[in-house]
C-alpha positions as CSV (number, residue, x, y, z in Angstrom):
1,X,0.0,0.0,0.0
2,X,1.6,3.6,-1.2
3,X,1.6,6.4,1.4
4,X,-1.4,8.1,-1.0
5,X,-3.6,4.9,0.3
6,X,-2.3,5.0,3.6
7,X,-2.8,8.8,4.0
8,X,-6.9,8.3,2.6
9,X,-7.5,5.3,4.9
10,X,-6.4,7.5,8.1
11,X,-7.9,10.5,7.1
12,X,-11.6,8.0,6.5
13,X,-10.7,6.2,9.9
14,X,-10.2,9.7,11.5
15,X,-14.0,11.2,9.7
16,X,-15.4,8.0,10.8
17,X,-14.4,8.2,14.7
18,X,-15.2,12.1,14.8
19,X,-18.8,10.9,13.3
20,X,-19.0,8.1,15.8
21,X,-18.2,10.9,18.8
22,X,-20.8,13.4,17.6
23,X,-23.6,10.1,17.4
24,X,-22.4,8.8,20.6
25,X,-23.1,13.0,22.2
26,X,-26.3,13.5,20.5
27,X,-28.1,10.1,21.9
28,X,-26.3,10.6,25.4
29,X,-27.8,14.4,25.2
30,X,-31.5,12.6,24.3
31,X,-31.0,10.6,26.7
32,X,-30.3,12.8,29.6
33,X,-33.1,15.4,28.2
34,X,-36.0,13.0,28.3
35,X,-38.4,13.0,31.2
36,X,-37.5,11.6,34.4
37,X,-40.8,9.3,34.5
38,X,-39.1,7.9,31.2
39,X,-36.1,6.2,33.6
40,X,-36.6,3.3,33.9
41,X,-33.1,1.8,35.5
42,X,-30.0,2.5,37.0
43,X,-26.8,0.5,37.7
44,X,-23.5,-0.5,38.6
45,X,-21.8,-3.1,37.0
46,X,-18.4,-5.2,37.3
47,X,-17.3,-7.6,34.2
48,X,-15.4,-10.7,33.6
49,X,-13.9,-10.5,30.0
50,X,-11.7,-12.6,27.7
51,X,-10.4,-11.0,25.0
52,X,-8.1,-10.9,21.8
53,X,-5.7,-8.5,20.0
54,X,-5.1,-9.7,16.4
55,X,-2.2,-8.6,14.2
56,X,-2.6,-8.7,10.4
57,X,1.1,-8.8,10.4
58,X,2.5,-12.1,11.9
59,X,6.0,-11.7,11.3
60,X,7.7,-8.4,10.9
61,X,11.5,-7.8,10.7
62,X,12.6,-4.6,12.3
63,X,16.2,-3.5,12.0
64,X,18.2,-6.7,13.6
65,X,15.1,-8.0,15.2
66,X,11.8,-9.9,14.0
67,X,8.6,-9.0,15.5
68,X,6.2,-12.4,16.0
69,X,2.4,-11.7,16.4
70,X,1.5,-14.9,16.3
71,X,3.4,-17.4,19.2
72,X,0.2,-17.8,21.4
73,X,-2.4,-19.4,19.4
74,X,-4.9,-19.6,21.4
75,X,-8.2,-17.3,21.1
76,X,-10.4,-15.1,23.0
77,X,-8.3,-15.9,26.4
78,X,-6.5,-12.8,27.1
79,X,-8.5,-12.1,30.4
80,X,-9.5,-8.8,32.5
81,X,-12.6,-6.7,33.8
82,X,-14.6,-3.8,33.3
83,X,-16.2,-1.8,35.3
84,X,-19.3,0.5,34.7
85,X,-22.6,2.8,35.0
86,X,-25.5,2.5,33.4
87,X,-29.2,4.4,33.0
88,X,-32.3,2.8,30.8
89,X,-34.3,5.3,29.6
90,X,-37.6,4.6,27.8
91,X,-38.7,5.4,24.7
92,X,-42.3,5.7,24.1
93,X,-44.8,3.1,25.8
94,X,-43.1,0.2,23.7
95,X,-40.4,-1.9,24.3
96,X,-37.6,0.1,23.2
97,X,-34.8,1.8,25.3
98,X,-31.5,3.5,25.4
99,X,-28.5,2.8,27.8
100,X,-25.7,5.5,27.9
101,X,-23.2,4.1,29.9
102,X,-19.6,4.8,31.0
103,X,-16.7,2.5,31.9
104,X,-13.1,1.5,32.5
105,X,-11.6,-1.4,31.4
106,X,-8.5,-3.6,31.5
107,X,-7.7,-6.3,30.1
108,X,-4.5,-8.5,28.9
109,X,-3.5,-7.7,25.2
110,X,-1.4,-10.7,23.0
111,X,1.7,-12.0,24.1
112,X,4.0,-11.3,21.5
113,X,7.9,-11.9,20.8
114,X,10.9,-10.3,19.4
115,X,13.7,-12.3,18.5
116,X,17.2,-11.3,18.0
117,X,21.0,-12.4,17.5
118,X,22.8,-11.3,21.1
119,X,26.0,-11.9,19.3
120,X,26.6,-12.6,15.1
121,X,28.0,-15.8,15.8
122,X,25.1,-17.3,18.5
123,X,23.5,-20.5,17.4
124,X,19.7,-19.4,18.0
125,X,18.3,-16.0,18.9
126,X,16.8,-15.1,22.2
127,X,13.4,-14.5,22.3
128,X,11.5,-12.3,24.5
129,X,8.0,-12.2,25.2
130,X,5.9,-9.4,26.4
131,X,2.1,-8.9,27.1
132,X,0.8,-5.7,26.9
133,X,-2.0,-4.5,29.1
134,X,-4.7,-2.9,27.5
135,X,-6.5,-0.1,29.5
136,X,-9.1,2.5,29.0
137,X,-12.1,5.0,29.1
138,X,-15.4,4.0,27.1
139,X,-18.5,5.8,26.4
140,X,-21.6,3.5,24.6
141,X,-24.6,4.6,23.4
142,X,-26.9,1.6,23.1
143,X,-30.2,0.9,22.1
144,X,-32.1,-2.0,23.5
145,X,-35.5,-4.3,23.0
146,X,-37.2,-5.4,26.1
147,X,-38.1,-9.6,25.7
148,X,-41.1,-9.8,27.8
149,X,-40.6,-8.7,31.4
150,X,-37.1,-9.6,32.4
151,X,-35.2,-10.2,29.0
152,X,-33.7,-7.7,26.7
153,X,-31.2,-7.2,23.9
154,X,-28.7,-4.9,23.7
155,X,-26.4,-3.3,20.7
156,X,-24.4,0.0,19.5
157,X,-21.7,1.7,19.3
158,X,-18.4,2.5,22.3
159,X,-16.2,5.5,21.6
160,X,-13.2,4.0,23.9
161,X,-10.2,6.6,25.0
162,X,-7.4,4.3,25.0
163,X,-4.4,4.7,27.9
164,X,-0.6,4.0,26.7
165,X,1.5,2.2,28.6
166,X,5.2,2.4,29.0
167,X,8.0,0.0,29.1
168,X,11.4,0.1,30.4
169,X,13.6,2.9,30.9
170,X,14.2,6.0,28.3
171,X,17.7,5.2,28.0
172,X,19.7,2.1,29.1
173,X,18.5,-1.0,29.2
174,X,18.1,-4.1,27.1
175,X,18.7,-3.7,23.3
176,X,14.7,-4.4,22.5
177,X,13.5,-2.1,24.8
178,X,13.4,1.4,22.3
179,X,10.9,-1.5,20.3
180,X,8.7,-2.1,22.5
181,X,8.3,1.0,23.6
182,X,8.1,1.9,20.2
183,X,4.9,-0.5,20.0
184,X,3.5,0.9,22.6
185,X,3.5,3.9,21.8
186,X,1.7,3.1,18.3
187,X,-1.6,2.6,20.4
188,X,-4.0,4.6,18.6
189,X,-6.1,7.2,21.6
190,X,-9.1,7.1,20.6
191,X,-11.0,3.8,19.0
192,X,-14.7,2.9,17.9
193,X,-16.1,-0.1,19.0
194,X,-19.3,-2.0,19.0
195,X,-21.4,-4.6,21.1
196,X,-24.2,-6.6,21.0
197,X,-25.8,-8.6,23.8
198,X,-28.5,-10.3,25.7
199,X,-29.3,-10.0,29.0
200,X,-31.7,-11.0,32.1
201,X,-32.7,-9.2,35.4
202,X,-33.4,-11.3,38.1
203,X,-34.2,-9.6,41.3
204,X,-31.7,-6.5,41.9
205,X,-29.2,-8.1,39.7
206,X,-28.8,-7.6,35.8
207,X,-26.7,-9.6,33.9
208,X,-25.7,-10.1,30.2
209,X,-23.2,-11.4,27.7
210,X,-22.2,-9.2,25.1
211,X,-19.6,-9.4,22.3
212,X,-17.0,-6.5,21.2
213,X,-15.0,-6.0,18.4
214,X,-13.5,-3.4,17.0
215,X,-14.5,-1.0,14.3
216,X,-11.6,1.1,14.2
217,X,-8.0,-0.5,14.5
218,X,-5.9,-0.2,18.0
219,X,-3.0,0.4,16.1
220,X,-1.9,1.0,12.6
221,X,1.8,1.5,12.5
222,X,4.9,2.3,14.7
223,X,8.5,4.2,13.5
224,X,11.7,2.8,14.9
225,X,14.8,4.1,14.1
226,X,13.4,6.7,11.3
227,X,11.8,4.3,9.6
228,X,7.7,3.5,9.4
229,X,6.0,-0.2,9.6
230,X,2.3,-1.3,9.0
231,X,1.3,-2.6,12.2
232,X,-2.5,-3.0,12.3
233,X,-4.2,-4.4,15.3
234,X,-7.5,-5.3,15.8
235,X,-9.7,-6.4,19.0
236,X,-12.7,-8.4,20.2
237,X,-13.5,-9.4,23.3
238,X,-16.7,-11.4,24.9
239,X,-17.7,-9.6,28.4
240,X,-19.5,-11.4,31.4
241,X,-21.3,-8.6,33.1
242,X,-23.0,-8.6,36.2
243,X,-24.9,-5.3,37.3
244,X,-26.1,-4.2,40.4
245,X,-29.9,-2.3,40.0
246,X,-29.6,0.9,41.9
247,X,-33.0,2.4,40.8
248,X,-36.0,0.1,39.1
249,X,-39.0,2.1,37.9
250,X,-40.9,-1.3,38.2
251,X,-39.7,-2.2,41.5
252,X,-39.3,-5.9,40.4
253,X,-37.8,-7.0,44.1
254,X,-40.8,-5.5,45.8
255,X,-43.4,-6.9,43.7
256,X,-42.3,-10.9,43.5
């Protein structure tokens, strides 16, 4: 792909993730305008998730090492939580709602390796193996559909505000260390997502499964030592999520 492409596909990621932001605003704005006899519940919630970070590249030589993306096979067991709160607001008399909600989440990223030659003559290269942590700030604007008096589906769009990590020490160190910090600085701030799940209340408790994956990429590419590399992540995760009811317009705990 020439820079030309390149430079198109970040300017439409960039349009797409400022559009994403203004929808996420507008139906959080609707949401907190609309009547207060229109709330229907509020929550807390904490979340058991197992996720994945996918590379499209699964080897990439860099200088006199070789990036490998792809040494844990395994899928959808990177594990962590997330932590959130949550309002349903009605709309109409139907069975349709809204959930704004905010959260923080963590959870493990792919372990990934760089292998290099400590000396021109050695036999085999070391290997070393690290495991981001990925960490951050969502916003979701969902829309939901109420299945009969306890069930419901839920789906729509996170604007996430992604945290970077750091590695090592600025100067010093092992020889791999400007990489990875390199790597980890390539984490892109702010990424779209989107979720879709069903869900139960039962008593004061709420709980759902939903599945995440990216819209937008985590990463796209890194520069080490003045020169540029395609480094495109994406991530999914399925989430566990068990709520707490603070507020239920029906009172469902009082009424059984």
């Amino acid at each position: 792909m020439n820079n030309s492409s390149l430079s198109y596909l970040t300017n439409s990621l960039n349009a797409l993730a400022r559009r994403a932001a203004l929808l996420l605003l507008v139906l959080l704005g609707a949401s907190a305008g609309a009547a207060a006899q229109r709330l229907q519940e509020a929550g807390v919630a904490a979340s058991f998730s197992m996720g994945q970070t996918l590379a499209r590249q699964t080897r990439l030589d860099v200088a006199q090492f070789q990036l490998q993306t792809d040494i844990d096979g395994s899928r959808l067991d990177d594990t962590g939580n997330r932590f959130s709160a949550y309002a349903r607001v009605g709309l109409g008399v139907g069975r349709l709602f809204v959930q704004p909600e905010v959260a923080y989440s963590s959870v493990l990223g792919q372990a990934y390796g760089i292998a290099y030659y400590s000396q021109p003559t050695a036999p085999w290269p070391n290997l070393v193996i690290f495991t981001p942590r990925l960490q951050r700030f969502e916003v979701a604007a969902l829309a939901g559909l109420r299945l009969g008096r306890r069930g419901y589906l839920l789906a729509g769009p996170v604007l996430a505000y992604n945290l970077r990590e750091t590695y090592g020490p600025e100067t010093g160190g092992e020889v791999y260390v400007p990489l990875v910090q390199s790597l980890y600085r390539s984490v892109r701030p702010v990424q779209l997502l989107a979720q879709a799940g069903i869900g139960m209340k039962i008593w004061r408790f709420d709980l759902n499964a939903r599945y995440e994956h990216s819209l937008t990429p985590y990463t796209q590419r890194f520069t080490y030592a003045g020169q540029t590399y395609d480094y495109h992540q994406a991530t999914s995760q399925v989430i566990l999520n068990l709520g707490f009811l603070l507020f239920d317009a029906h009172r469902p705990w009082r009424a059984d």
